[in-house]
N, C-alpha and C positions, 0 to 999 in steps of 0.2 A: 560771327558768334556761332559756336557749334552749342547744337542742344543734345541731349539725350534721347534715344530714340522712345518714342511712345511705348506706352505699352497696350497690347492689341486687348481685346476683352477676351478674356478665357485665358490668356496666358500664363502657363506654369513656371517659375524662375526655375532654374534647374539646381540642381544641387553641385556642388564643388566634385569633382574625383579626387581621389586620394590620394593623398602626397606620397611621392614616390618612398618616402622610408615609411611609410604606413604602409604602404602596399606590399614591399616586401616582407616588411614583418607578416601582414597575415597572407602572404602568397606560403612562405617560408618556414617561419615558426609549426603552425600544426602536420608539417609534412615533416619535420625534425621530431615532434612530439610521437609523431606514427610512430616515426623508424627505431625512437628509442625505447617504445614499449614492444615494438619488435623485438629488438634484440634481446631487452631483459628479460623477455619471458622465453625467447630461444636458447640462449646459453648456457642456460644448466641445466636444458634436456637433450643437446643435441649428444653427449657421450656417452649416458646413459639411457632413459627412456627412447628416443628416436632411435639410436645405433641399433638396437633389440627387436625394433619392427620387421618386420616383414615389408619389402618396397616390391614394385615393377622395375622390370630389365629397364624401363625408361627413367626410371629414377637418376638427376641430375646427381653429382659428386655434391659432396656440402658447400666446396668451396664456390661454386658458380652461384649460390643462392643470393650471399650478401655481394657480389658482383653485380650482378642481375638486377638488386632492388636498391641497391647505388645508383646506377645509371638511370634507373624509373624513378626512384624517387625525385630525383634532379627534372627529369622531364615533369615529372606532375606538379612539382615546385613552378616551375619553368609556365607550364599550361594556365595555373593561379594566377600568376601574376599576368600573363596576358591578358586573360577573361575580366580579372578583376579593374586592368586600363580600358576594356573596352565597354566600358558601359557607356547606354545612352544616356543623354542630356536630359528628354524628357520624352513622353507620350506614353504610351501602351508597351513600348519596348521594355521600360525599366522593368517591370511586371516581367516578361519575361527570362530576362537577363535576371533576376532577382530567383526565378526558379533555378535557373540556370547554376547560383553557385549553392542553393540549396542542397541539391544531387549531385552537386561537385564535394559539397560538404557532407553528402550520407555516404558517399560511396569512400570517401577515405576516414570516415566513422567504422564503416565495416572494417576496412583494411586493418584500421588500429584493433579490433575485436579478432581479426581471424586468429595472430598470433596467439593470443593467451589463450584461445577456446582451442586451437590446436595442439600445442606445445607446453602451456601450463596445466589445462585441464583436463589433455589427455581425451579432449571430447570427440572423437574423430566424425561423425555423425553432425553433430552439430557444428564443426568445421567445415565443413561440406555444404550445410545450407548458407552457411553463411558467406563461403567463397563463391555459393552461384547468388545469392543473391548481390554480392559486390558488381558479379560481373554483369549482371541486369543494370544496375545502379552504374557504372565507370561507361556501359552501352550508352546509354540516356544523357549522360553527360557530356558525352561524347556529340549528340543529336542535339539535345539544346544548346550547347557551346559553339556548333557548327556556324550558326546566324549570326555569333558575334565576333568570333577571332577565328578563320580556319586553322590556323597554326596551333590555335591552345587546343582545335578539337584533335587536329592531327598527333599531336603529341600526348596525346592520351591511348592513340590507336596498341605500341607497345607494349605499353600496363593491360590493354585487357586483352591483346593475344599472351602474354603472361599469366594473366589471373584463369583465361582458358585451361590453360595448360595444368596450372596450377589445382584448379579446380578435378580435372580429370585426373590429375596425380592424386588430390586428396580423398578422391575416389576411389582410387585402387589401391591405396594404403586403408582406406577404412576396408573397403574387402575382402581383402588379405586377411586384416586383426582380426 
């Protein structure tokens, strides 16, 4: 006769993880939602308003852009859905791990904000705070993710020597204007 194991006094029941087509949807969906509010707001400046700027000799060609944020976006897709398998079962972890996709989730809130603040609004200035504070925010994420999947934090590493770069580009195009 098998019994069920007791249960200890203090014990937390853990909570279920999320079925793998859950998981994907939310590793996947707002990282397609990013890239589409990307685009829409890049595409009708990059021939007229962008062309017209003033850039740095390091200024990348247009076409290495959505190259570039094809292959990141796939890795931070990629990093979500790791992070989001590795959560704990129970104790003080989840709290962490719970911060963890908080700052996973502000930092690609920024991402989805840089494009229109740059490309729609023309705001070069306010582009600029908002790609360092990403990169502070994609850093952090990077640091709290480490403890639970190194692979999701490593694959973030990418995106933010991109957003580095990025950032120091949107520096010397607001300096230039």
């Amino acid at each position: 006769m098998s019994r069920a194991p007791a249960s200890s006094p203090g014990h937390v029941p853990s909570e279920p993880a999320l079925a793998l087509p859950w998981r994907l949807a939310v590793a996947i969906l707002p990282v397609v939602l990013t890239a589409f509010l990307g685009s829409a707001a890049t595409g009708p400046n990059i021939e007229g308003w962008y062309a017209g700027l003033a850039k740095p000799v390091f200024n990348p060609p247009n076409w290495a852009f959505p190259v570039a944020w094809t292959i990141l976006y796939a890795m931070i897709a990629w990093s979500a859905f790791r992070l989001l398998g590795a959560k704990p079962r129970t104790g003080p972890t989840v709290g962490a791990w719970r911060l963890a996709l908080a700052a996973f989730g502000a930092q690609l809130a920024l991402n989805a904000a840089w494009t229109p603040t740059f490309f729609a609004a023309h705001a070069l200035g306010a582009a600029l705070v908002v790609s360092g504070a990403m990169l502070v925010m994609i850093l952090w994420t990077i640091r709290l993710s480490w403890r639970f999947d190194r692979l999701a934090a490593w694959l973030l590493v990418p995106y933010a020597a991109w957003v580095s770069f990025a950032t120091v580009l949107t520096g010397a195009i607001w300096h230039l204007n």
